[in-house]
N, C-alpha and C positions, 0 to 999 in steps of 0.2 A: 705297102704304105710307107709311105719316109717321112721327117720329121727334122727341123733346124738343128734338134738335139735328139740322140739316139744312141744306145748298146745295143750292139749285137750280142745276144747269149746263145746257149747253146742246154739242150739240153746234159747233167752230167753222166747220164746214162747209157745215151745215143749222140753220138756228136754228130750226125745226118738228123737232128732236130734241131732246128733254129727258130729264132725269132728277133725279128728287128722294136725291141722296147720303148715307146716315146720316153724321154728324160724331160727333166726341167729345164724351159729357156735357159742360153747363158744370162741373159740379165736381169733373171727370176732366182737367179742361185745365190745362196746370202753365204757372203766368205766370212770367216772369223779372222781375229786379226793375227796376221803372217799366215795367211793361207792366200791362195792365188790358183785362178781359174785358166784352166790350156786350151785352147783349139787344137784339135790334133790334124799335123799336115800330111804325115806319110806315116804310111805302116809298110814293113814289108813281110812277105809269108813267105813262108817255106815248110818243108816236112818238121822242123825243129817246133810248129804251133803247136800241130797235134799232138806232140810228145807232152809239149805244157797240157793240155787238152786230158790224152791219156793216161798219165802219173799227175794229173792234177789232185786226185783226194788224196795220193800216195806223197807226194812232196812238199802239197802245200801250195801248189801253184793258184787252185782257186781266190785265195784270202789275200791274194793282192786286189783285188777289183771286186770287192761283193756284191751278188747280186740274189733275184729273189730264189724261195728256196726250191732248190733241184734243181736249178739253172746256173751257169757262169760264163764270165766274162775270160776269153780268152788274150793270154797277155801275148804280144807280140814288140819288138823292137823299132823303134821308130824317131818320129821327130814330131814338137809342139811348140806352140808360140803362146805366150802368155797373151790374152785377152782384157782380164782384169786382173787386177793386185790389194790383196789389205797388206801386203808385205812392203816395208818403207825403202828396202833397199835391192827390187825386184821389180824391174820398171812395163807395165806395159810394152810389149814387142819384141821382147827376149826370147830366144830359143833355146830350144833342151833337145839331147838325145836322150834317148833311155826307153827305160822297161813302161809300156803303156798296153792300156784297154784295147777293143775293138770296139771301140764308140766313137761320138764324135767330139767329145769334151771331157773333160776329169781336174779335177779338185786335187789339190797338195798341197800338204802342210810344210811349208818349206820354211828347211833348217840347215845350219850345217853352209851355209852359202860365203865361197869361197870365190875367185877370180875364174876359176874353171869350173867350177861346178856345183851343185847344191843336191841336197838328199830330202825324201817326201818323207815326215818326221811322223804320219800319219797314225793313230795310237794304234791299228787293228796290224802294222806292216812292223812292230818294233819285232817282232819272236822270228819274222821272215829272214832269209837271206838277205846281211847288209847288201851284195855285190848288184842285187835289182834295186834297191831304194836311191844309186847316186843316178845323179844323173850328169851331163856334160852339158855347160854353159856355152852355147857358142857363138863366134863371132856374124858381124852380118851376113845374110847370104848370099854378097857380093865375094864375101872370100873362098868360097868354096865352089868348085862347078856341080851343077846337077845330077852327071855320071858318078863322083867321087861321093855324093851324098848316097847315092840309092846303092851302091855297089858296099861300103861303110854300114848300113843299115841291111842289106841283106847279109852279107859274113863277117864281120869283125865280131859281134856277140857271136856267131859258130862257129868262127876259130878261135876265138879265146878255148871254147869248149876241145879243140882238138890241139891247141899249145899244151892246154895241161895233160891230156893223156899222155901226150908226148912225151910230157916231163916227168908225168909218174912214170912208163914205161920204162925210162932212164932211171930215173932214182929207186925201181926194183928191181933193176938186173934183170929187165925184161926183153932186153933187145939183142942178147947174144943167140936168138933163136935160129932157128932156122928159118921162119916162116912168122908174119905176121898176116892173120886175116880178119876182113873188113867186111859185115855184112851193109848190105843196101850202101853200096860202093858207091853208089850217085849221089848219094845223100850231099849236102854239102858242108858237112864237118867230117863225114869219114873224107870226100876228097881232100879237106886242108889237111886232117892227116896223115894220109897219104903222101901228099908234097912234101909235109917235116920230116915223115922216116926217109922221103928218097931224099933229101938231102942232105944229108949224115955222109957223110965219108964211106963208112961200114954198117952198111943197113941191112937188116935178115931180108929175104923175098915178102914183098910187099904182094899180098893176092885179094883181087876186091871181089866179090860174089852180087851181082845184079839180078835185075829182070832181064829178059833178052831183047828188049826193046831197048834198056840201056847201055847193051855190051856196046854197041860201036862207040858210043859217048865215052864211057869209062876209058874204054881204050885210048883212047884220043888224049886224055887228059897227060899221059906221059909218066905219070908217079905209080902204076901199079906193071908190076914186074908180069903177073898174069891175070887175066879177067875170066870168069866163070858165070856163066847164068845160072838160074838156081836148077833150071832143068835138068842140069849137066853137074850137080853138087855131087853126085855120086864117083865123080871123076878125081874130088881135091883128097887127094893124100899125100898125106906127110912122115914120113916115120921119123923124121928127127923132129925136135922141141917146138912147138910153134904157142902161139899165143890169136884169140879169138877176142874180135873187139865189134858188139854186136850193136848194130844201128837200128836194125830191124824189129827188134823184141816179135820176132815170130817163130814160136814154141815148133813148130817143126822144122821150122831151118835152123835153128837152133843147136835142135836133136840132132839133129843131121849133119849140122860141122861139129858137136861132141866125138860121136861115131866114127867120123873121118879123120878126125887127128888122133891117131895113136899115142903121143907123147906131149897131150896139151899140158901149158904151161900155167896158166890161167885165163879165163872168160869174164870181161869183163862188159855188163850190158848199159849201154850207154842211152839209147833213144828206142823209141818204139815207133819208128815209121807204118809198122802194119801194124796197127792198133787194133784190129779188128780180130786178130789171130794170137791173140795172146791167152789163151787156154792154158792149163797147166798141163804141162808133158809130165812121163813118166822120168825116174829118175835117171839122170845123163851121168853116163863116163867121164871119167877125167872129176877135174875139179868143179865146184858148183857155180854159176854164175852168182857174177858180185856186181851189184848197182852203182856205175859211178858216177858221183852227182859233185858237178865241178864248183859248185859254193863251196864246198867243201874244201878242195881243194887251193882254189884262191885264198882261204881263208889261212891256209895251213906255210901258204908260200910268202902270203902276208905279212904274217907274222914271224918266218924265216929271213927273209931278205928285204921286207920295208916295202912302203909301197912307191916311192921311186925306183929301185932297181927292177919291181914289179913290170911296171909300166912302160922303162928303157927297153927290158929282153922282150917285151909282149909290142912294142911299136917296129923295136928290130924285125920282127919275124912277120908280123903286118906286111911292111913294105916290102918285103921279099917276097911275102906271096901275093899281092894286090897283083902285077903285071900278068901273071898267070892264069888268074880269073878271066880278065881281058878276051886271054883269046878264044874263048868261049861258051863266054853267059851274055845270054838276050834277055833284056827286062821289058817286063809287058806293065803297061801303069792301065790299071780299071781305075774308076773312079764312082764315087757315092755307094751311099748305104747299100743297096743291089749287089753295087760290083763286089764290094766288100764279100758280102755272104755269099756270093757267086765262086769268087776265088778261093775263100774259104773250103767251099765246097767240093772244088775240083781237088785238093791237099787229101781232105777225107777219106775222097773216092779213092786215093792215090791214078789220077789220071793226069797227072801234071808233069810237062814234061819236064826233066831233069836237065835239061838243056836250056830254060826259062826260067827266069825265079819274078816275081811279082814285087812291085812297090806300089802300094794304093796312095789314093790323097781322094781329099775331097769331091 
């Protein structure tokens, strides 16, 4: 069944439970004043959903989009057109990038509005991470082409997420290693990673660990010095210093690159693309893994260097990685509530190819 207006939720227990929820018409929705109603246009997905999905009760990710109870709305990165406005200086037909639902409409309390951007002031989102609440004003969609949007919307918020490892890994004296490794190497923030340490003058051996279905891909990409499937993890050793940067949150690959580095430097666990395998292992050699949650970071850089010099080093390193994407990611666009929870679906299953990444619309 579909619906003019609709959330997709998800159960928080089983994320292979869905359900498409009728909403309240848009012109049934009563705005308070400086709040303003969105059509949302595109969404794009990636393995980066599920991770919001699977540290959702852990990070907080639910309580940007509430919904009923046991259920939630998964955030995902996208673009919206304002519909209606109680806001005086937010005009009907305005667009936003930013942190949205999987629904087909959402409410914001907008504040904070500036020539590029404005933030959803909303009372339930103030404890959250500022770095989800802004959002980008942008110009008509004559200025932009429709490749530069979808490609923006699928990695710019996951590379922001692999600029900052980057830079912490520098700022801890973590790159005189000998070895940096990258679980679920397809992923598409380990590959921006990937591309920032090979582009270092003096980068340790950058080694990505996949399925073997995405060794040839990985390989292909150019930024990983060796590729390994996980069938073949019994193969990575290191006896000098190396450093483990884990995408996968899967408790026995994990275990298993602990074991294999003799001289780990630190572990540092970023996403959970196998969401479904995260059991607690027994306790691992080397140092303990340490969650790194990039609000955090932003927040800390923020406040170090301002947020224009923020925004110069993080657009610098954008357009140096955008050509590289290019040469190849295929985007597949589904469309309506269906495709939506279809594509969803396939993330969960993890049967998506890493070679594909998705932009939904309407």
């Amino acid at each position: 069944m579909t619906h003019d207006s609709w959330d997709l939720e998800v159960t928080r227990k089983d994320l292979r439970q869905r359900r498409l929820a009728p909403a309240q018409a848009p012109d049934a929705r009563p705005l308070a004043s400086g709040q303003a109603l969105f059509a949302i246009e595109k969404l794009a997905l990636t393995a980066n959903n599920v991770t919001y999905a699977a540290l959702g009760e852990l990070l907080g990710y639910w309580r940007f989009f509430p919904s009923a109870e046991g259920w939630g709305r998964v955030p995902a990165w996208g673009y919206a057109r304002v519909i209606r406005s109680a806001h005086d200086d937010l005009a009907v037909g305005e667009r936003v990038f930013g942190y949205l639902p999987m629904s087909s409409h959402v409410v914001m309390n907008v504040d904070r509005l500036r020539p590029g951007s404005l933030v959803d002031a909303a009372p339930h989102r103030q404890s959250l991470p500022p770095v989800y609440n802004d959002y980008q004003r942008l110009a008509p969609p004559t200025a932009s082409s429709p490749d530069d949007e979808d490609l923006n919307a699928i990695f710019r918020p996951l590379y922001l997420t692999s600029f900052l490892i980057d830079d912490l890994l520098e700022a801890r004296a973590l790159l005189d290693v000998e070895a940096v490794v990258l679980t679920s190497a397809s992923s598409k923030t380990a590959a921006g990673l990937a591309f920032l340490l090979h582009q270092r003058a003096q980068h340790p051996q950058i080694i990505g660990l996949t399925s073997a279905r995405s060794e040839a891909l990985v390989a292909s990409m150019g930024s990983y010095d060796q590729v390994l499937p996980y069938s073949r993890l019994g193969e990575l050793s290191q006896s000098g210093a190396s450093v483990l940067i884990d995408f996968a949150g899967d408790a026995a690959i994990t275990g298993a690159a602990h074991r294999a580095l003799a001289s780990l430097r630190a572990s540092l666990r970023v996403g959970a693309t196998h969401w479904d395998a995260q059991s607690v292992a027994a306790p691992l050699p080397g140092p303990s893994p340490e969650l790194f949650f990039a609000p955090d970071r932003v927040r800390a850089r923020m406040r170090e260097w301002g947020r224009e010099q923020f925004d110069a080093r993080y657009d610098a390193a954008w357009s140096a990685f955008l050509p590289s994407v290019r040469a190849w990611l295929i985007v597949d666009h589904p469309h309506g509530a269906a495709g939506l929870d279809a594509a969803f679906g396939t993330l969960v299953d993890g049967q998506s190819d890493p070679a594909r990444a998705i932009v939904w619309s309407p």
